[in-house]
C-alpha positions in Angstrom: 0.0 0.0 0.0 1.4 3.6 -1.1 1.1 6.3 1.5 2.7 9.8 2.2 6.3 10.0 1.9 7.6 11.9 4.6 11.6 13.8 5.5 12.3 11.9 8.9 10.8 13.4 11.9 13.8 15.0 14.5 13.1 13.1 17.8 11.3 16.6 19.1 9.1 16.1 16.5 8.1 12.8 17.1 7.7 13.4 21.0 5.3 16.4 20.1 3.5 14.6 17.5 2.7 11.3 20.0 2.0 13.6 22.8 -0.7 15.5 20.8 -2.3 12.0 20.0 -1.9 10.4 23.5 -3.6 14.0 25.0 -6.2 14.0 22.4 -7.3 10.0 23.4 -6.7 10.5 27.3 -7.6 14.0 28.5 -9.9 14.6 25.7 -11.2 18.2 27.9 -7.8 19.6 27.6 -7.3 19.1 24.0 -6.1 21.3 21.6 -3.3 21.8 23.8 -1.6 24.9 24.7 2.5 25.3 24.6 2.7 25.1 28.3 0.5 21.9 28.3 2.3 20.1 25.3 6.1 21.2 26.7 4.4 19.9 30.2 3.3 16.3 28.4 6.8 16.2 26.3 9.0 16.1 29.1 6.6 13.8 31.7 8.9 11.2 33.4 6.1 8.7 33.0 5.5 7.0 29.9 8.6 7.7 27.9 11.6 6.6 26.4 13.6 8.6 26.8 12.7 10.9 29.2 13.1 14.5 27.6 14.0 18.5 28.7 12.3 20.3 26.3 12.8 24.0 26.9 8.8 25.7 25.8 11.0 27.6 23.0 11.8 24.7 21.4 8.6 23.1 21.9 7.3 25.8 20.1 10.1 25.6 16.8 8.8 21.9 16.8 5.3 22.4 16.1 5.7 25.2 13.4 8.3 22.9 11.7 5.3 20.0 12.2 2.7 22.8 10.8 5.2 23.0 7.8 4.3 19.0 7.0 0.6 19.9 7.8 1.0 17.2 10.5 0.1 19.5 13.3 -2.7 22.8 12.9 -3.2 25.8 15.2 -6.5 26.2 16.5 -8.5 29.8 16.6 -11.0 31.3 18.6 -9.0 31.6 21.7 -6.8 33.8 23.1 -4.0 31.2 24.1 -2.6 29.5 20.8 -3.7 25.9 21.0 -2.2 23.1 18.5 -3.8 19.9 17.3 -2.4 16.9 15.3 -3.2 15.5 11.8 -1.6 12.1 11.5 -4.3 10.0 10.5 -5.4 12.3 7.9 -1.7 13.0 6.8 -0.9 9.9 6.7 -4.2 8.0 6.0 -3.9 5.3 8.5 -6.6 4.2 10.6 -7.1 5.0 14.2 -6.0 1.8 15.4 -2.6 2.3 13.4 -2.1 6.1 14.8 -2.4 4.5 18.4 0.1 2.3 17.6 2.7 5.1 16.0 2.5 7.3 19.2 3.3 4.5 21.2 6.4 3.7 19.5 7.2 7.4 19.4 6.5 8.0 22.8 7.9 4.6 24.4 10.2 3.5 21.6 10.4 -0.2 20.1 8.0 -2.7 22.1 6.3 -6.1 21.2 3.1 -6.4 20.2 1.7 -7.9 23.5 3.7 -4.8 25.4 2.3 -2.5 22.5 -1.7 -4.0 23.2 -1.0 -3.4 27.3 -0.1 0.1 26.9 -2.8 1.3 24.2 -5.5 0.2 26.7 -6.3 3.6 27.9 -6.3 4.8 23.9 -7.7 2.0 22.3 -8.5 -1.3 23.8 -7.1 -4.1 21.3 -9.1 -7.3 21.5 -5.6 -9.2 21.4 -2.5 -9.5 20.5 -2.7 -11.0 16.9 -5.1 -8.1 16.0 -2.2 -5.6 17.5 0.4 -7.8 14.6 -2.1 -7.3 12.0 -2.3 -3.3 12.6 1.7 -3.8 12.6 1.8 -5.7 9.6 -0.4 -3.0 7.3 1.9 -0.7 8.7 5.4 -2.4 7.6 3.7 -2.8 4.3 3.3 0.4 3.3 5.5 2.2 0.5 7.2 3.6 2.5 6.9 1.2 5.5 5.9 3.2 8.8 7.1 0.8 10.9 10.1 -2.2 11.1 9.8 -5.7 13.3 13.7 -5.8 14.9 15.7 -8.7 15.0 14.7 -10.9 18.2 17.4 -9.9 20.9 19.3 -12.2 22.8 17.2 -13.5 25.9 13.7 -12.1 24.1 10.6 -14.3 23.3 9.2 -12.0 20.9 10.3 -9.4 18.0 10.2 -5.9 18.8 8.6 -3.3 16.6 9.9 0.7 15.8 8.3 3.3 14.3 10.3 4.6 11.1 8.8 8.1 11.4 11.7 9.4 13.2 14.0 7.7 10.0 16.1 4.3 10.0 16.9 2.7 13.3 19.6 1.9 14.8 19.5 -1.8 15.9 22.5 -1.9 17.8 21.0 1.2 20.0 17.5 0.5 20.4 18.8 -2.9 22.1 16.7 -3.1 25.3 19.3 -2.3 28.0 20.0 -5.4 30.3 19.8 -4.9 34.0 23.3 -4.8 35.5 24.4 -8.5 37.3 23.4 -8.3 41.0 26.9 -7.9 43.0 27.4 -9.0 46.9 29.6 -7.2 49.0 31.9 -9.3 50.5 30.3 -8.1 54.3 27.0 -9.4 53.1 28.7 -12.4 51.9 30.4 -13.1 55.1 26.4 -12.8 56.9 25.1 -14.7 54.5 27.5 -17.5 55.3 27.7 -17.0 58.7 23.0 -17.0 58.6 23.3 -20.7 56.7 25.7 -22.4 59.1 23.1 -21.2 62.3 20.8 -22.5 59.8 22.6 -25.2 59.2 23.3 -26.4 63.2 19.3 -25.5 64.0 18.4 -28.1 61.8 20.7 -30.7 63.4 19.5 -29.4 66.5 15.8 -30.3 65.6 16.8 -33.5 64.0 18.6 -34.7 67.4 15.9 -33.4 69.4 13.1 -35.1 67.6 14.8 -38.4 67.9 14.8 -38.4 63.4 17.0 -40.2 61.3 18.3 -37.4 58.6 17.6 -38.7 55.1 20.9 -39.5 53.0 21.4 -36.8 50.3 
């Protein structure tokens, strides 16, 4: 399927463009956004990866360069400037498939099952395969709007990015592994020291009882 060819989005971009969405589908009262609000939901600590600084000036730059691409309009009628996105139109997706972009430009590459857990509040997937299927149409399109990742070491499942933002990087959207858990050689010595008590109470017990120990 042919769709709109697009220059890659800077990473500013993409965060302003999924915030828009994710506001729109979650805080529907709020939306169009203001700059204070959209600079407040770009750099939220929560639900992100990676977690961003974006000064309000640059927030700003971002959406007139994403007016440019007629992905994002200005709303009248009000006194404070409020902005809107037009992905779905732009890129003539359905709903489903924009839920699934802002996720992936919000939380970066996920699987499908983590991808169907965190949509619930936007759009409730009926399961997984129906989350791969959205996927699928989307890494079909010319150009493809999204890429399914080599299988890392140590995962069950394929991870999916969103090519909005341009070619990934495999090497660097590797998930990062949790550093090996290290024992001080104090705690070391307690730990030793706890299983030999533990050790002689259970003697203890068995001589007390009067119970022949199993061989092991």
């Amino acid at each position: 399927m042919a769709g709109v060819s697009l220059r890659p989005l800077s990473a500013a971009e993409c965060r302003v463009l999924g915030v828009l969405v994710e506001k729109q589908l979650t805080v529907p009262d709020t939306y169009p956004l203001s700059l204070n609000a959209l600079t407040a939901g770009c750099n939220q600590k929560t639900a992100r990866q990676p977690v961003m600084e974006l000064p309000e000036a640059e927030v700003q730059q971002t959406v007139d360069e994403l007016r440019h691409l007629s992905l994002v309009n200005q709303t009248s009628g009000s006194r404070v400037s409020r902005y809107e996105h037009n992905v779905q139109r732009v890129l003539g997706i359905p709903s489903q498939s924009v839920v699934l972009l802002t996720l992936l430009m919000l939380r970066g590459p996920q699987t499908a099952a983590e991808l169907r857990i965190h949509s619930e509040r936007m759009h409730r997937f009926a399961d997984v395969s129906s989350v791969d299927a959205f996927l699928d149409e989307l890494s079909e399109r010319d150009p493809p709007l999204v890429v399914k990742l080599p299988r890392a070491p140590g995962m069950r499942e394929n991870r999916w990015a969103q090519l909005l933002g341009g070619p990934v990087d495999v090497a660097s959207s590797a998930p990062v592994s949790e550093p090996a858990a290290t024992v001080a050689p104090g705690e070391l010595a307690a730990l030793r020291a706890e299983v030999a008590e533990l050790r002689a109470l259970v003697e203890r017990l068995y001589t007390e009882l009067g119970v022949q120990k199993a061989d092991t």
